[in-house]
C-alpha positions in Angstrom: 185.2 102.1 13.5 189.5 102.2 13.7 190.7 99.1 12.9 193.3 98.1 15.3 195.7 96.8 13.0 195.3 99.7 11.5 197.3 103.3 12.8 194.9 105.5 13.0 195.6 108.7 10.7 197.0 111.5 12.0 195.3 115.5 11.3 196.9 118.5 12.1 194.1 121.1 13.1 195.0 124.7 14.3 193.0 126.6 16.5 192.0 123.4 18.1 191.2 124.8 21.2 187.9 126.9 20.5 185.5 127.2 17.4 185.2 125.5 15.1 189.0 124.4 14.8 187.4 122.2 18.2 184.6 120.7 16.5 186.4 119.7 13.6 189.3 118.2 16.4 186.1 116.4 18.2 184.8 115.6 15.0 188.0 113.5 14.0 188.7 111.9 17.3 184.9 110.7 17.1 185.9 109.3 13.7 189.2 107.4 15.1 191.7 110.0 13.6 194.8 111.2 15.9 194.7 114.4 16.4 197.4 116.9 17.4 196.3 120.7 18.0 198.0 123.6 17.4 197.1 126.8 19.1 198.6 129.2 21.6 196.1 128.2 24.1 195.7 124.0 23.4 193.2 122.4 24.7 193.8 119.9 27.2 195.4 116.4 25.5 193.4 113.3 25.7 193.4 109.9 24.4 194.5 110.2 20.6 194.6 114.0 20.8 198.4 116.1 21.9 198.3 119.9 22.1 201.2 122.0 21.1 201.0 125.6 22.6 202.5 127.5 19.8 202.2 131.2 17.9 201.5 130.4 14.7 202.2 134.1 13.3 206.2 132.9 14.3 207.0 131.1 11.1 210.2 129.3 12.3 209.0 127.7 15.7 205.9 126.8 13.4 207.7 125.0 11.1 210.6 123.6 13.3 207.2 122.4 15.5 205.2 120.7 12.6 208.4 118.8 11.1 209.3 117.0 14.4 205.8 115.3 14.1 205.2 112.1 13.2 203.8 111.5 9.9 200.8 113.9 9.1 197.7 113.0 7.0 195.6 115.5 6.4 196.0 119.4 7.7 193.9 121.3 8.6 193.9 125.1 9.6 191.0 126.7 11.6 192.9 129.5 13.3 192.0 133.1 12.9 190.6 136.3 14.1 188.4 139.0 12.8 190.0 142.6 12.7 187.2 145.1 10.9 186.9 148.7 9.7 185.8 151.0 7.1 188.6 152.7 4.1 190.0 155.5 5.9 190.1 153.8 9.4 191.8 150.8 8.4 194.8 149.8 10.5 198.0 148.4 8.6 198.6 146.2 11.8 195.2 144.6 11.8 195.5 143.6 8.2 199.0 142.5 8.4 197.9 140.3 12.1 195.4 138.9 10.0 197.3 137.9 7.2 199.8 136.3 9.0 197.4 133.6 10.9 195.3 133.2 7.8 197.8 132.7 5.0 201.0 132.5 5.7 201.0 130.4 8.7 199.0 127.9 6.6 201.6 128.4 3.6 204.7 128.0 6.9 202.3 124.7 7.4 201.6 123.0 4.0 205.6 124.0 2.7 207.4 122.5 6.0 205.2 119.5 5.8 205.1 118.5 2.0 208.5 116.5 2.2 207.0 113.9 3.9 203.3 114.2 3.5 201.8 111.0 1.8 200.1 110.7 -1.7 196.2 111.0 -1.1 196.4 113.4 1.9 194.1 116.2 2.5 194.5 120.1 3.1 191.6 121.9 4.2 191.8 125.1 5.1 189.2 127.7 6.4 188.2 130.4 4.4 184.9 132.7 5.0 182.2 133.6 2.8 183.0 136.8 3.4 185.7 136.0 0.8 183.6 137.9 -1.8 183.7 141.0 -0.3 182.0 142.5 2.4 181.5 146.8 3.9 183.5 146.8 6.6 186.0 143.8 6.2 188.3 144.1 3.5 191.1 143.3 5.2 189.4 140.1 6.6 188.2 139.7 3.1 191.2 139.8 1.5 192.8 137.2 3.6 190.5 135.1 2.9 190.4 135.3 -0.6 194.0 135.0 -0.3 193.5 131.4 0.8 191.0 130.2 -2.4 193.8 131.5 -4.4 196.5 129.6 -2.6 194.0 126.6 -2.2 193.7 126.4 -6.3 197.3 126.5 -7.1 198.4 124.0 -5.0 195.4 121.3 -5.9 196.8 122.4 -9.2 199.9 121.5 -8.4 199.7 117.9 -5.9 196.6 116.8 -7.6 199.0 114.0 -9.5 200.0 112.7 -6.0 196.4 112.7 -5.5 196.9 115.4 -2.8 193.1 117.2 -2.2 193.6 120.8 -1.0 189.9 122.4 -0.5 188.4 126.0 1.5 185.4 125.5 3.7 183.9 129.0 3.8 181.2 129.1 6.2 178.9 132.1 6.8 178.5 134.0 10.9 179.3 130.4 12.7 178.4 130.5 16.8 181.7 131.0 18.1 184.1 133.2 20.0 184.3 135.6 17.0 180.7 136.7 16.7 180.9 138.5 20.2 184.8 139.7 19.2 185.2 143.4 20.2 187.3 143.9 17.0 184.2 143.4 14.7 181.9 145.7 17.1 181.7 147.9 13.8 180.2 144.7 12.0 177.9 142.7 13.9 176.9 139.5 12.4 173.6 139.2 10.6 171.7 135.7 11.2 171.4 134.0 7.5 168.0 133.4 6.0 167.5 129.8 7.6 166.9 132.1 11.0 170.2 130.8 13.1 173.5 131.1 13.1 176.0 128.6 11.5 177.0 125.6 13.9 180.3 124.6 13.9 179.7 120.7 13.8 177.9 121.5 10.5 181.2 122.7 9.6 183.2 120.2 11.1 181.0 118.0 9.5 182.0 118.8 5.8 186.0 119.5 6.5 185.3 115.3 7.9 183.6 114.6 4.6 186.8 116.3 3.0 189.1 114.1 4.7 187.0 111.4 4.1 187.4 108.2 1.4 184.6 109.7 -1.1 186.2 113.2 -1.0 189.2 112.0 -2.9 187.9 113.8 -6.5 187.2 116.9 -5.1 190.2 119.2 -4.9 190.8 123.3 -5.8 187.0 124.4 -4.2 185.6 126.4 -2.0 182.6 124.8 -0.4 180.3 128.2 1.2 178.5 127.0 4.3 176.1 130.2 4.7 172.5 129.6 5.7 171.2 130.9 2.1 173.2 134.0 3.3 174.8 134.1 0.0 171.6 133.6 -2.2 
């Protein structure tokens, strides 16, 4: 329970409008966080929860948006979108798209907010299982694996500030994406426990990240998959 003497912290979550970006915004708000969502179609405000319609691929308005906030706690970035093909059909624009929302908008994020971020916040960002490679989505791989890389070098480098900066890589999660037209080529294969990911469950461990006994765990990549990967 929030303490009212207490401010409530304040999360930055993109792609709050759909997915798993949503559960993790629900998830918060449930927990007594403020939330503001980032997304070029925001979901409708509430109490302690402000949308900002926004392209996140546009790195200026992105960062000009995110420093005019009040002070941020944790981030965390959810947005992203599935592009897939096979070598010799891959399309430079689908990997570069990709790219953009994945890694730099949360590098645009995470560099325009660091001057005033606050020792002990948390960065989570949303990585994939696919991460380790996968026929069909190299491009979508690559970004991803981009962002365990990225992830790494800055817990490296704000772990002293007690900073935690973590990947939550789940496996085919019920969302949008699974019925995406762009990954027709790749349709999603249900993990071993006989269902698809939820994306509570994986709401559930970004909360635990941002949580009080999260504070020792920095530079991972925690695979949500379903035994997918076993």
């Amino acid at each position: 329970m929030q303490d009212n003497a207490t401010p409530a912290r304040h999360a930055l979550v993109t792609g709050a409008s759909s997915g798993i970006g949503a559960a993790i915004a629900r998830r918060l708000l449930s927990a007594g966080w403020q939330v503001t969502g980032l997304d070029r179609t925001p979901a409708p405000g509430g109490v302690r929860f402000s949308a900002i319609e926004i392209d996140l691929t546009d790195a200026g308005q992105l960062a000009a948006a995110v420093t005019a906030l009040p002070p941020v706690d944790a981030v965390v970035h959810a947005a992203g979108f599935m592009r897939t093909a096979v070598l010799g059909e891959l399309k430079p624009e689908d990997g570069e798209g990709m790219w953009r929302i994945h890694v730099e908008a949360a590098a645009v994020l995470a560099n325009a907010l660091m001057p005033t971020l606050p020792d002990g916040a948390r960065i989570v960002l949303i990585g994939s299982r696919t991460a380790a490679g996968a026929p069909g989505r190299s491009q979508y791989a690559a970004t991803k694996a981009a962002l365990v890389g990225m992830a790494r070098s800055w817990a490296a480098e704000l772990a002293p500030r007690g900073i935690t900066v973590n990947v939550v890589a789940p496996g085919a999660t019920e969302t949008p994406m699974l019925n995406d037209p762009g990954r027709k080529g790749t349709p999603p294969r249900t993990p071993p426990i006989g269902r698809f990911i939820r994306p509570d469950e994986v709401a559930g461990m970004v909360g635990f990240l941002l949580g009080p006994d999260a504070g020792a765990i920095t530079g991972q990549q925690i695979v949500i998959c379903g035994g997918g990967s076993l």
